[in-house]
N, C-alpha and C positions, 0 to 999 in steps of 0.2 A: 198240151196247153188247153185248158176247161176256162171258158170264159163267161161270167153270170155278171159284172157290171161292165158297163162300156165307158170309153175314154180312155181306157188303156193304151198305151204302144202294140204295135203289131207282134204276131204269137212268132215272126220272122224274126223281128227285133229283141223281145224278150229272150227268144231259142240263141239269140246270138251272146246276149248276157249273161244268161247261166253256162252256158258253154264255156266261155272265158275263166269260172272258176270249177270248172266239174273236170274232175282228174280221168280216165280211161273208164269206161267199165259202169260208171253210174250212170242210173237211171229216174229220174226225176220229172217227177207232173208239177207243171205251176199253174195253180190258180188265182182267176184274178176273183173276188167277191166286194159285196158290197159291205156297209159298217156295220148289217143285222147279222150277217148270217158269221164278219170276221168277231163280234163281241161274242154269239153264240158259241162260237169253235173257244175262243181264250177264256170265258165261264169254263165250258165244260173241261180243259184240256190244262191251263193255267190258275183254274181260280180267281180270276181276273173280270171284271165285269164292264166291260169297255173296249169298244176294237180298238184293234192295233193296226200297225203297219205294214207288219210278216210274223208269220206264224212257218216254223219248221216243223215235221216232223218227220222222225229216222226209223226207215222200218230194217236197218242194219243191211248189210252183205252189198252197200252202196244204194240202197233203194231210197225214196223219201218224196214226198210232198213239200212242196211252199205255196201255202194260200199267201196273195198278196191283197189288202184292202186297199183300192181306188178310193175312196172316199177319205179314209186317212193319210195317203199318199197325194191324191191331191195337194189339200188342206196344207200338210206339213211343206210341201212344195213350196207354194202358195208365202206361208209364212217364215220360211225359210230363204225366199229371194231365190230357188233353185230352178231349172226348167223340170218340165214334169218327166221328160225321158233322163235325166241326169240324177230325180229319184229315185226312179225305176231301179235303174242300171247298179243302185248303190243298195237297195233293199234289195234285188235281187241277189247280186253277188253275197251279202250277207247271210241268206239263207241258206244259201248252197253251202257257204264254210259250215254254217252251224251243224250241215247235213255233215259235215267232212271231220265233224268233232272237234271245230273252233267253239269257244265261248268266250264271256266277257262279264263274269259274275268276280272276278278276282282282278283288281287293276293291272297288274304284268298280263295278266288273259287279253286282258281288254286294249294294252298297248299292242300287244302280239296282232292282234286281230285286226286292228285298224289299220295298222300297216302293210297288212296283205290286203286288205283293202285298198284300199290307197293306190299300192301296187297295179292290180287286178285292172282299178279305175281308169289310172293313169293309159294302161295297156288298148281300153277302150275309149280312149281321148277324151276321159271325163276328168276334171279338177279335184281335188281332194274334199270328200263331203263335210270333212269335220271342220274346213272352215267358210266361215259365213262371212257374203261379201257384203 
């Protein structure tokens, strides 16, 4: 756990979230950052010129990174009506499938995905993120 913005959930509590979707065997750093250093990584990495929320990546044989952006995660929090550890909990899970070879570029991907989501969620006594209350 690498942490460079604060207000984040504890590196206890995030280890407990990705836990929940990491299969035997993988080994995964999350970091948390801020919205300069997460727009720099999706510029260089996505072509993308604006942070995000989570950034994946898969360095194969189960290994991987998820930078998470606090400031987007906030935010989306925030305007989403969610509590900020219940984003957490939903951006991280997401990253770790993405590490496990889930995606959601294809709509059946994208149904596939959510619902192991959802799953995952539910398993950590969070409500389904896809709907807003």
């Amino acid at each position: 756990m690498q942490r460079v913005a604060a207000g984040a959930p504890s590196a206890a509590i995030l280890g407990r979230f990705a836990r929940a979707a990491l299969p035997a065997g993988f080994s995964v750093t999350v970091r948390i950052v801020a919205a300069r250093e997460s727009r720099l990584l999706n510029r260089s990495f996505r072509k993308r010129d604006y942070a995000t929320n989570v950034l994946s990546f898969s360095y194969g044989g189960g290994r991987g990174d998820i930078v998470l952006c606090h400031t987007v995660i906030a935010r989306e929090a925030r305007e989403q009506g969610k509590s900020l550890r219940a984003h957490y909990a939903h951006l991280t899970v997401h990253g770790i499938l993405h590490l496990r070879g889930h995606d959601h570029l294809r709509k059946s991907d994208a149904v596939r995905m959510e619902r192991k989501e959802i799953r995952l969620l539910r398993r950590l006594g969070f409500d389904d993120p896809y709907t807003l209350k």
